[in-house]
C-alpha positions as CSV (number, residue, x, y, z in Angstrom):
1,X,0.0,0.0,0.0
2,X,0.7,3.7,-0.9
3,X,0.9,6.7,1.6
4,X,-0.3,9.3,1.2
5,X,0.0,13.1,2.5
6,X,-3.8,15.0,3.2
7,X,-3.0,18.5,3.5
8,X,-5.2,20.6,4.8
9,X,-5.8,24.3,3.6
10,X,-8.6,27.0,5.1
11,X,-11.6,25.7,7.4
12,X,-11.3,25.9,11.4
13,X,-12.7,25.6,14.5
14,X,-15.7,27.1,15.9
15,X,-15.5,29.2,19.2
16,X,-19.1,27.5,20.6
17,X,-17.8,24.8,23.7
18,X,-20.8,22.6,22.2
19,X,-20.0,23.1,18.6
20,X,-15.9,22.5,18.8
21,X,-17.6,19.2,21.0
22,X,-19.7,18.5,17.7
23,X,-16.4,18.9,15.7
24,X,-14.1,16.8,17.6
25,X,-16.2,14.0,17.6
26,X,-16.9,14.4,13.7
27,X,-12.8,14.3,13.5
28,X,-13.1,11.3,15.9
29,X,-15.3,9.4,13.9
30,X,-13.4,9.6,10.3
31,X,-10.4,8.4,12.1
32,X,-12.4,6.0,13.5
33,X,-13.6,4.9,10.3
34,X,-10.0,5.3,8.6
35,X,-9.0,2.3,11.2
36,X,-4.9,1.3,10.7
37,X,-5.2,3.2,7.7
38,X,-4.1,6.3,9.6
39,X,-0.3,6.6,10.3
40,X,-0.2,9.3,11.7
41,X,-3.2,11.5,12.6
42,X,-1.0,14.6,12.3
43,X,-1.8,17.8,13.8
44,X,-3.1,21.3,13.2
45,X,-0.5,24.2,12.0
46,X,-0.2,27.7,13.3
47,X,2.2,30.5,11.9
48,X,4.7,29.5,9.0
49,X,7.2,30.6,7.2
50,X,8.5,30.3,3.7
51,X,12.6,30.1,2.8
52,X,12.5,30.9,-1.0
53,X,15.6,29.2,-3.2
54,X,17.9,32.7,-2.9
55,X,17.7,31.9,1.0
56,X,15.4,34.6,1.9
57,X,12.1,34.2,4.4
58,X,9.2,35.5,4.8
59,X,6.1,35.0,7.1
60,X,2.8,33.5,6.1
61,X,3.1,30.1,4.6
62,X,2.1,31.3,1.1
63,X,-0.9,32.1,-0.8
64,X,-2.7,28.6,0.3
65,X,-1.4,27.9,3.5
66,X,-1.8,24.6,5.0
67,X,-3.8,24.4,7.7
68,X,-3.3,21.0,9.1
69,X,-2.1,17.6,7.8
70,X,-2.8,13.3,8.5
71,X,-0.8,11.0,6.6
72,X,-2.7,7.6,5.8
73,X,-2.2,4.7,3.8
74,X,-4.5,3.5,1.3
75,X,-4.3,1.1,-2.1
76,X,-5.0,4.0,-4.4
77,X,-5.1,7.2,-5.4
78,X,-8.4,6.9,-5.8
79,X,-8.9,5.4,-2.4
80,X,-6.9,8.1,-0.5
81,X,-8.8,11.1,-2.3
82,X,-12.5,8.8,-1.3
83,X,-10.8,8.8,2.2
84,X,-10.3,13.2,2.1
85,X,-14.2,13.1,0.8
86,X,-15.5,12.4,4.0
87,X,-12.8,14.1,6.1
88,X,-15.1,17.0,8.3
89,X,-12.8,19.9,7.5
90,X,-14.5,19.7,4.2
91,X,-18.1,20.7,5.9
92,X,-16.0,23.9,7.8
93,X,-15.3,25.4,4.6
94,X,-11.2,24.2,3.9
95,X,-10.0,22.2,1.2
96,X,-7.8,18.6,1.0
97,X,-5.1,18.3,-1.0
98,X,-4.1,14.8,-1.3
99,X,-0.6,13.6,-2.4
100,X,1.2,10.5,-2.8
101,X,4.3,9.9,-1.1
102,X,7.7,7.9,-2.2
103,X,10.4,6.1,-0.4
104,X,13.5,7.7,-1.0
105,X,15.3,4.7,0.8
Protein backbone atom coordinates (compact mmCIF):
# COMPACT_ATOMS: atom_id res chain seq x y z
CA UNK A 1 0.00 0.00 0.00
CA UNK A 2 0.75 3.70 -0.88
CA UNK A 3 0.92 6.74 1.61
CA UNK A 4 -0.32 9.31 1.17
CA UNK A 5 0.01 13.14 2.47
CA UNK A 6 -3.78 14.99 3.18
CA UNK A 7 -3.01 18.49 3.46
CA UNK A 8 -5.18 20.61 4.80
CA UNK A 9 -5.78 24.35 3.56
CA UNK A 10 -8.65 26.96 5.13
CA UNK A 11 -11.56 25.70 7.37
CA UNK A 12 -11.26 25.95 11.41
CA UNK A 13 -12.70 25.59 14.46
CA UNK A 14 -15.72 27.07 15.94
CA UNK A 15 -15.49 29.18 19.16
CA UNK A 16 -19.05 27.54 20.56
CA UNK A 17 -17.84 24.75 23.71
CA UNK A 18 -20.85 22.60 22.20
CA UNK A 19 -19.95 23.06 18.63
CA UNK A 20 -15.95 22.52 18.85
CA UNK A 21 -17.57 19.20 20.98
CA UNK A 22 -19.72 18.46 17.68
CA UNK A 23 -16.42 18.86 15.67
CA UNK A 24 -14.10 16.81 17.61
CA UNK A 25 -16.25 13.95 17.60
CA UNK A 26 -16.89 14.38 13.69
CA UNK A 27 -12.82 14.31 13.47
CA UNK A 28 -13.11 11.29 15.89
CA UNK A 29 -15.33 9.39 13.93
CA UNK A 30 -13.39 9.56 10.28
CA UNK A 31 -10.44 8.38 12.07
CA UNK A 32 -12.41 6.05 13.48
CA UNK A 33 -13.60 4.91 10.28
CA UNK A 34 -10.00 5.26 8.61
CA UNK A 35 -8.95 2.33 11.16
CA UNK A 36 -4.90 1.27 10.68
CA UNK A 37 -5.19 3.19 7.73
CA UNK A 38 -4.13 6.32 9.58
CA UNK A 39 -0.27 6.60 10.30
CA UNK A 40 -0.16 9.30 11.66
CA UNK A 41 -3.16 11.53 12.61
CA UNK A 42 -1.02 14.63 12.28
CA UNK A 43 -1.80 17.76 13.83
CA UNK A 44 -3.13 21.34 13.24
CA UNK A 45 -0.49 24.16 11.98
CA UNK A 46 -0.19 27.65 13.27
CA UNK A 47 2.20 30.47 11.86
CA UNK A 48 4.73 29.49 9.01
CA UNK A 49 7.17 30.64 7.24
CA UNK A 50 8.49 30.30 3.74
CA UNK A 51 12.59 30.12 2.78
CA UNK A 52 12.54 30.87 -0.99
CA UNK A 53 15.64 29.20 -3.18
CA UNK A 54 17.85 32.67 -2.90
CA UNK A 55 17.72 31.91 1.02
CA UNK A 56 15.43 34.64 1.86
CA UNK A 57 12.13 34.18 4.37
CA UNK A 58 9.23 35.48 4.79
CA UNK A 59 6.09 35.00 7.12
CA UNK A 60 2.83 33.49 6.09
CA UNK A 61 3.09 30.07 4.57
CA UNK A 62 2.13 31.27 1.05
CA UNK A 63 -0.90 32.14 -0.76
CA UNK A 64 -2.68 28.62 0.35
CA UNK A 65 -1.36 27.92 3.54
CA UNK A 66 -1.79 24.61 4.99
CA UNK A 67 -3.79 24.38 7.68
CA UNK A 68 -3.31 21.03 9.10
CA UNK A 69 -2.12 17.56 7.79
CA UNK A 70 -2.77 13.33 8.49
CA UNK A 71 -0.83 10.97 6.62
CA UNK A 72 -2.71 7.60 5.77
CA UNK A 73 -2.23 4.71 3.82
CA UNK A 74 -4.48 3.52 1.30
CA UNK A 75 -4.34 1.15 -2.10
CA UNK A 76 -4.98 4.00 -4.38
CA UNK A 77 -5.06 7.25 -5.38
CA UNK A 78 -8.41 6.88 -5.81
CA UNK A 79 -8.94 5.44 -2.38
CA UNK A 80 -6.92 8.13 -0.53
CA UNK A 81 -8.81 11.10 -2.30
CA UNK A 82 -12.50 8.83 -1.34
CA UNK A 83 -10.83 8.85 2.16
CA UNK A 84 -10.26 13.23 2.13
CA UNK A 85 -14.24 13.10 0.84
CA UNK A 86 -15.55 12.36 3.97
CA UNK A 87 -12.82 14.13 6.09
CA UNK A 88 -15.08 17.04 8.27
CA UNK A 89 -12.81 19.85 7.53
CA UNK A 90 -14.52 19.74 4.16
CA UNK A 91 -18.12 20.68 5.85
CA UNK A 92 -16.00 23.85 7.81
CA UNK A 93 -15.34 25.35 4.58
CA UNK A 94 -11.25 24.15 3.88
CA UNK A 95 -10.05 22.21 1.20
CA UNK A 96 -7.84 18.58 1.03
CA UNK A 97 -5.15 18.31 -0.99
CA UNK A 98 -4.07 14.84 -1.29
CA UNK A 99 -0.63 13.60 -2.37
CA UNK A 100 1.21 10.45 -2.77
CA UNK A 101 4.28 9.89 -1.14
CA UNK A 102 7.68 7.87 -2.20
CA UNK A 103 10.39 6.11 -0.37
CA UNK A 104 13.51 7.67 -0.96
CA UNK A 105 15.27 4.72 0.78
Amino acid sequence: MAKYLLAYHGGGMPEDPAEVAAAMEQWTAWYGSLGAAVLDPGNPIGGAMIVAPDGSVSAGGGPNAISGYTLIEADSMEAAVAAAQRNPLLSAGGSIEVAETFSMG
